[in-house]
VMD Tcl script that builds the backbone (N, CA, C; Angstrom):
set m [mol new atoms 288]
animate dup $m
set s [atomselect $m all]
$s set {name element resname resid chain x y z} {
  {N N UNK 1 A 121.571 123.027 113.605}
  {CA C UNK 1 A 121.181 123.748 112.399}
  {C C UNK 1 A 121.235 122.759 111.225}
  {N N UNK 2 A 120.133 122.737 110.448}
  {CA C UNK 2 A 120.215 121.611 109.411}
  {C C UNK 2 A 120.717 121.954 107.979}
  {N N UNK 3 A 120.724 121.916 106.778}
  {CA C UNK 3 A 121.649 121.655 105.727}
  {C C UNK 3 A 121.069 123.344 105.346}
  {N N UNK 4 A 119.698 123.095 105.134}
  {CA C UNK 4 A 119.000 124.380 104.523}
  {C C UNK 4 A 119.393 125.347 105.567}
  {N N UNK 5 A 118.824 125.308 106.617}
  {CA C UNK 5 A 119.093 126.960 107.313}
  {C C UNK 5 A 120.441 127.083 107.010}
  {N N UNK 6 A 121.541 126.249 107.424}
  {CA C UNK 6 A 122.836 126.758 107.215}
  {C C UNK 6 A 123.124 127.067 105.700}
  {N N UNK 7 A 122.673 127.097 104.636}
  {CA C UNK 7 A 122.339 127.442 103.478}
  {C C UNK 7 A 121.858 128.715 103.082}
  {N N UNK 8 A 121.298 128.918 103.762}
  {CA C UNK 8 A 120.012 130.577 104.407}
  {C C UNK 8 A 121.642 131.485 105.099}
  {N N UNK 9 A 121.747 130.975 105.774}
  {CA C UNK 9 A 122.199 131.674 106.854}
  {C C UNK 9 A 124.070 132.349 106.159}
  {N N UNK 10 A 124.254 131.119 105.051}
  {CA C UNK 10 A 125.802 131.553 104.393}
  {C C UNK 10 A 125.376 132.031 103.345}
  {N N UNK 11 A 124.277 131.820 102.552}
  {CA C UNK 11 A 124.426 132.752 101.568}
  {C C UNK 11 A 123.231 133.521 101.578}
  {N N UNK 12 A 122.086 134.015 102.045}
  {CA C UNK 12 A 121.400 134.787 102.205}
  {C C UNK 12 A 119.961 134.369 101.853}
  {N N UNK 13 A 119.275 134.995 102.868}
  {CA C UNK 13 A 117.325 134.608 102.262}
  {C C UNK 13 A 117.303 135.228 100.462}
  {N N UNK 14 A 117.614 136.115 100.388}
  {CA C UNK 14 A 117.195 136.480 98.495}
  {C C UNK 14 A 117.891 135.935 97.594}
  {N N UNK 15 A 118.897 135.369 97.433}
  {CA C UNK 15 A 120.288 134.874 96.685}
  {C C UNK 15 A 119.469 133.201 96.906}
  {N N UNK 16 A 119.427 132.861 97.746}
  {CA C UNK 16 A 118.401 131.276 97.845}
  {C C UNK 16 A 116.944 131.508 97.255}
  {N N UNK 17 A 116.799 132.402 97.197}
  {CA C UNK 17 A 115.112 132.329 96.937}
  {C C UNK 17 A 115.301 132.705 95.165}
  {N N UNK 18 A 116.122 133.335 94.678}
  {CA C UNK 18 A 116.159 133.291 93.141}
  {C C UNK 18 A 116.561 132.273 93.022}
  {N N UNK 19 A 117.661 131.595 94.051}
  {CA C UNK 19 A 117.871 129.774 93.621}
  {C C UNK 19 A 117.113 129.035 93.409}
  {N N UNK 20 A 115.833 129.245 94.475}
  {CA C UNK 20 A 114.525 128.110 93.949}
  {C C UNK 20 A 114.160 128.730 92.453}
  {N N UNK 21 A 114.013 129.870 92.247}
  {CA C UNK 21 A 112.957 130.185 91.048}
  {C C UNK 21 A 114.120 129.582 90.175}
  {N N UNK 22 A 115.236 129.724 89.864}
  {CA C UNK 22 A 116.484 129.404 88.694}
  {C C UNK 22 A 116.020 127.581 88.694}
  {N N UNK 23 A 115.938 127.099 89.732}
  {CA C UNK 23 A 116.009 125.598 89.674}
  {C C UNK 23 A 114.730 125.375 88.963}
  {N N UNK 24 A 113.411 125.753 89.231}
  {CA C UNK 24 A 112.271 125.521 89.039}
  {C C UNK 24 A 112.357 125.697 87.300}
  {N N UNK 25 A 112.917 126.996 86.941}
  {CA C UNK 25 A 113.215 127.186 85.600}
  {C C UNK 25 A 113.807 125.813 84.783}
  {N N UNK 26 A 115.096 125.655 85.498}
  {CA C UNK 26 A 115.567 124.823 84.591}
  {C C UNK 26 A 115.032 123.024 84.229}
  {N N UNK 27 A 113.823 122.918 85.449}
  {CA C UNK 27 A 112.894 121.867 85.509}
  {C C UNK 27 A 112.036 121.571 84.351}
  {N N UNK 28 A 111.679 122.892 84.403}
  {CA C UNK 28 A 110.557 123.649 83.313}
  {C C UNK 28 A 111.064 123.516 81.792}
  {N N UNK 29 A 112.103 123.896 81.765}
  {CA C UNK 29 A 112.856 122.945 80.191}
  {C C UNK 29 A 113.209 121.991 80.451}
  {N N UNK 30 A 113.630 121.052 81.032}
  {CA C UNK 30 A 113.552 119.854 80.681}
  {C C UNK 30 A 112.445 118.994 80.354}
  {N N UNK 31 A 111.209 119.607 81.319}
  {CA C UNK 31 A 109.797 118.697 80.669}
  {C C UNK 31 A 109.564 119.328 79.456}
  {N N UNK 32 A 109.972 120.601 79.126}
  {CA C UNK 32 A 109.224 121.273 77.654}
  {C C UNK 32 A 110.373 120.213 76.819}
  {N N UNK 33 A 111.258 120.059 76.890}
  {CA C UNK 33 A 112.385 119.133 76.431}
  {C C UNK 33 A 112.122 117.651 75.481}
  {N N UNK 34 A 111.243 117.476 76.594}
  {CA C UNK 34 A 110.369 116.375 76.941}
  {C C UNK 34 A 109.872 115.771 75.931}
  {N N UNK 35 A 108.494 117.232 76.672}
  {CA C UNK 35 A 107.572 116.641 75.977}
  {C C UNK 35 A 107.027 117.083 74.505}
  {N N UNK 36 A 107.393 118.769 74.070}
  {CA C UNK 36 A 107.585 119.349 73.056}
  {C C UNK 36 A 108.289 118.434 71.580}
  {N N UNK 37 A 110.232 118.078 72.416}
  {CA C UNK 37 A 110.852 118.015 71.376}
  {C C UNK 37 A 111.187 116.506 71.311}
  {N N UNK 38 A 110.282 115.480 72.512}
  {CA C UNK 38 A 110.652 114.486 72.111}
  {C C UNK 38 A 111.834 113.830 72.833}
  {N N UNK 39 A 112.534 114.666 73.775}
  {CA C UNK 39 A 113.914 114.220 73.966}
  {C C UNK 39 A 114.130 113.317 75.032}
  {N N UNK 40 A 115.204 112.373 74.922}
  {CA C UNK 40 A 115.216 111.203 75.812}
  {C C UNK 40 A 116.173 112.212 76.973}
  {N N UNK 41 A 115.479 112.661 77.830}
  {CA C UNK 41 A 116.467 113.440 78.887}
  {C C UNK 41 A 116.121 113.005 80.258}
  {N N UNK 42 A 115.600 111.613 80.709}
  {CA C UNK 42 A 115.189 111.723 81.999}
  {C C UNK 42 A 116.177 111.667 83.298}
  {N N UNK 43 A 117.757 111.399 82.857}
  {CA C UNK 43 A 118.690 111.503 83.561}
  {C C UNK 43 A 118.288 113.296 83.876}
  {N N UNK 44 A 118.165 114.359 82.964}
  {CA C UNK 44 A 118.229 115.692 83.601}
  {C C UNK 44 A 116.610 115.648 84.213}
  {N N UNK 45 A 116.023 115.313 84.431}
  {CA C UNK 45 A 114.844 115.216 85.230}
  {C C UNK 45 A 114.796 114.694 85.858}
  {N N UNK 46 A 115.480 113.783 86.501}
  {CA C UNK 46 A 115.597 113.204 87.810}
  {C C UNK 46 A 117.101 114.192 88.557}
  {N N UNK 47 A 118.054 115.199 87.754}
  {CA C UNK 47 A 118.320 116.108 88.361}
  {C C UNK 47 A 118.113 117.325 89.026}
  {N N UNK 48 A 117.049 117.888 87.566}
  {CA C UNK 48 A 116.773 119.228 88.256}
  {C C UNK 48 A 115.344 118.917 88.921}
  {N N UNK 49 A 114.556 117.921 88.761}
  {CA C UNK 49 A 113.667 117.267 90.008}
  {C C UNK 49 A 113.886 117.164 91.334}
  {N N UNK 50 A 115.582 116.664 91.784}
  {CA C UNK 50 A 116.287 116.993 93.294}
  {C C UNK 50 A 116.481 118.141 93.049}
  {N N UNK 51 A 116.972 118.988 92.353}
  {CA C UNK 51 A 117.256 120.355 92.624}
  {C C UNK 51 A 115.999 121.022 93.442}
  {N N UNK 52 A 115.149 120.783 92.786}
  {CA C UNK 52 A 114.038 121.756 92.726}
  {C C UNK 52 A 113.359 121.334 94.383}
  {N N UNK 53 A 113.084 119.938 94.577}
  {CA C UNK 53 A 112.918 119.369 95.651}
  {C C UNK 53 A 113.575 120.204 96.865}
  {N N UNK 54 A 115.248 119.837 96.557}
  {CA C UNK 54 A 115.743 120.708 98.186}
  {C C UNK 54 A 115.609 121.936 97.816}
  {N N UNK 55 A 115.674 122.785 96.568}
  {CA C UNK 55 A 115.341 124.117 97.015}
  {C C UNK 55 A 113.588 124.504 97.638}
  {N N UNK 56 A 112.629 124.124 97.114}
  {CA C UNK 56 A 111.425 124.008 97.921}
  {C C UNK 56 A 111.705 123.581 99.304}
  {N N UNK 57 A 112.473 122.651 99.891}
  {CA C UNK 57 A 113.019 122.469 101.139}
  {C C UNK 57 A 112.944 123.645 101.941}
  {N N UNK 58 A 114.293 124.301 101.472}
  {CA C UNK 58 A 114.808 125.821 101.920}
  {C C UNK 58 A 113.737 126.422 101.610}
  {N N UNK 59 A 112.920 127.067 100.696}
  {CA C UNK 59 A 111.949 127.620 100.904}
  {C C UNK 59 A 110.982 127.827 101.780}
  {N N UNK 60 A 110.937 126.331 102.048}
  {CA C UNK 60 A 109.469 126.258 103.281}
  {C C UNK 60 A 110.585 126.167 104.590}
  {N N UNK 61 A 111.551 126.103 104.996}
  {CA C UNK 61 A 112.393 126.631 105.644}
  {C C UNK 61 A 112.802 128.391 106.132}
  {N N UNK 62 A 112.791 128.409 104.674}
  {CA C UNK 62 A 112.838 130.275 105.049}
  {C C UNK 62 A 112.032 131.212 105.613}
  {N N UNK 63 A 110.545 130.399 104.950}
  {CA C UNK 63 A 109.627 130.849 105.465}
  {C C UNK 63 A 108.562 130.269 106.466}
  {N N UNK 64 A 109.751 129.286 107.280}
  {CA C UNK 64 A 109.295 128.634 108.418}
  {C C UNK 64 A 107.526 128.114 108.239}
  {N N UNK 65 A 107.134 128.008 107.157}
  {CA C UNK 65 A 106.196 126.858 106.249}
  {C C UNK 65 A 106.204 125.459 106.625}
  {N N UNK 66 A 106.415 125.038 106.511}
  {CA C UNK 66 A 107.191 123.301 106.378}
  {C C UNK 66 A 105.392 122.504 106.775}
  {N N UNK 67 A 104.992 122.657 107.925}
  {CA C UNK 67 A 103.848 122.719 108.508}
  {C C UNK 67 A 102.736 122.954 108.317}
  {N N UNK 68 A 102.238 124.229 107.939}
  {CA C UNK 68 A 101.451 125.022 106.867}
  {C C UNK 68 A 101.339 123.879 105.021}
  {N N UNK 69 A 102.465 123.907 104.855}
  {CA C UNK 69 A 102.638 123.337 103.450}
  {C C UNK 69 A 102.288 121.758 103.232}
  {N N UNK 70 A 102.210 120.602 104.177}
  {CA C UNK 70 A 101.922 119.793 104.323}
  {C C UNK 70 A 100.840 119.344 105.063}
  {N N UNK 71 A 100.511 120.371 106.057}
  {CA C UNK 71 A 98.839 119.962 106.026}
  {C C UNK 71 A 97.602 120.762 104.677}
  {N N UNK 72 A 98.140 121.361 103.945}
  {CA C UNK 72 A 97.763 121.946 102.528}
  {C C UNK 72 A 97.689 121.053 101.575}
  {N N UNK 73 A 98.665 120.408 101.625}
  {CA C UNK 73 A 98.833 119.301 100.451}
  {C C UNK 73 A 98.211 118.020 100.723}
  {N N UNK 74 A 98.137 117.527 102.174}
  {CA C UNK 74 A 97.169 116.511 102.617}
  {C C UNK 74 A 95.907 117.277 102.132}
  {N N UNK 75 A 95.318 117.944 102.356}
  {CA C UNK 75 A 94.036 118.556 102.324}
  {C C UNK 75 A 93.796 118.421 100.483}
  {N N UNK 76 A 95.183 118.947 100.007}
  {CA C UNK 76 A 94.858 119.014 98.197}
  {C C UNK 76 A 94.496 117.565 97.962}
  {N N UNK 77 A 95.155 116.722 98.102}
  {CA C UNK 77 A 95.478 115.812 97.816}
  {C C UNK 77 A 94.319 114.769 98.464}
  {N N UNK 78 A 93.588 115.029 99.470}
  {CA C UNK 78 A 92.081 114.444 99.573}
  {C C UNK 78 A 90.943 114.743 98.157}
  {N N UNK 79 A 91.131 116.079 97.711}
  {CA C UNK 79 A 90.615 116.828 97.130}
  {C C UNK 79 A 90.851 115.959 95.463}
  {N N UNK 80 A 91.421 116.108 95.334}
  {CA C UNK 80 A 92.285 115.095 93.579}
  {C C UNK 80 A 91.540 113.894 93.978}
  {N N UNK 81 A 91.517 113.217 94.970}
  {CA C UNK 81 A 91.071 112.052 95.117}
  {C C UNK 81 A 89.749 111.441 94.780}
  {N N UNK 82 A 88.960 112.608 95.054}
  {CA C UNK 82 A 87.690 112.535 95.396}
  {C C UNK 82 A 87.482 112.522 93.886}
  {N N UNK 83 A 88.001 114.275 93.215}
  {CA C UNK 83 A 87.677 114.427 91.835}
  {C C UNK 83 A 88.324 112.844 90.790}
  {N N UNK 84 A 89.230 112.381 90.875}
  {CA C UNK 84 A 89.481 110.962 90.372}
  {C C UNK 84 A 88.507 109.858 90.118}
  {N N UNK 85 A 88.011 109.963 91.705}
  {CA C UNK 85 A 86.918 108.860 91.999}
  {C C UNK 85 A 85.438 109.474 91.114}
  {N N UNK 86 A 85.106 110.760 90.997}
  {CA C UNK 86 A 84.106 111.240 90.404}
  {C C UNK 86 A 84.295 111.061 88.581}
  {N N UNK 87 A 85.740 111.454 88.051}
  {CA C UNK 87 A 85.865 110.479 86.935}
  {C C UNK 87 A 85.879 109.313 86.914}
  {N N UNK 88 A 86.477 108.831 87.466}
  {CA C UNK 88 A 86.549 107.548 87.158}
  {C C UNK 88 A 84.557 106.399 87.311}
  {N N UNK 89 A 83.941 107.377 87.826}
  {CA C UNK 89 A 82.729 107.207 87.795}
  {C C UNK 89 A 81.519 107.529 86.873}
  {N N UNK 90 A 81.673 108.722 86.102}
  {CA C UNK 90 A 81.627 109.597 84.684}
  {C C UNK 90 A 82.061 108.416 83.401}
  {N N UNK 91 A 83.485 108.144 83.829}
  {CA C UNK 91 A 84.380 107.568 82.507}
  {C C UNK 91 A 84.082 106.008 82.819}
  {N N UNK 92 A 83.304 105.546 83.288}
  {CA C UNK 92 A 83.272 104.053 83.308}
  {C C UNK 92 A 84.459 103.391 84.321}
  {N N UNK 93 A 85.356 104.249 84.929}
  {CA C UNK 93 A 86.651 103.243 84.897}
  {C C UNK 93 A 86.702 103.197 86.553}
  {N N UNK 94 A 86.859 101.755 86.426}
  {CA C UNK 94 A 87.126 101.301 87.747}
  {C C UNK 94 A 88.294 101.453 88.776}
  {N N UNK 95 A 88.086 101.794 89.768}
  {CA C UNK 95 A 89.617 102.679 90.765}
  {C C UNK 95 A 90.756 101.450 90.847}
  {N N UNK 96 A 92.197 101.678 90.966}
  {CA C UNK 96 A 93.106 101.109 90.816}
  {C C UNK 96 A 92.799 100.303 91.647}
}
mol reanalyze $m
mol bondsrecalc $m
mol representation Tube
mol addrep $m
């Protein structure tokens, strides 16, 4: 049993799943933090960035995803590529 299920399994599928949304929250102010007020905070963004990371973990864990979610994101992520290359063809600018 790995870190997350045993995580699932001691404190419960709903009590973890407001954990992801609470983590995601507190992500969400630190970039408004950011980028709004200016603030030098990237020590808390490289925290609640792991937070948010292993709770998405457990998530795609809970919902036995993991699989699903990464051939999705290969697929997105062809997709960005293409649109990049189509700016960067529009905007003059030559690919990295």
């Amino acid at each position: 049993m790995n870190i997350y299920e045993r995580a699932l399994k001691t404190w419960g599928k709903e009590p973890q799943m407001l954990q992801v949304i609470e983590e995601m929250s507190e992500l969400t102010k630190e970039i408004l933090k950011n980028i709004n007020r200016k603030k030098d905070n990237v020590a808390e963004l490289i925290e609640e960035t792991a937070d948010v990371e292993i709770m998405l973990s457990q998530l795609k864990c809970c919902y036995n995803i993991t699989k699903e979610v990464e051939d999705y994101k290969a697929q997105k992520l062809i997709k960005i590529a293409k649109r990049l290359d189509e700016w960067d063809k529009e905007h003059g600018n030559t690919a990295a």
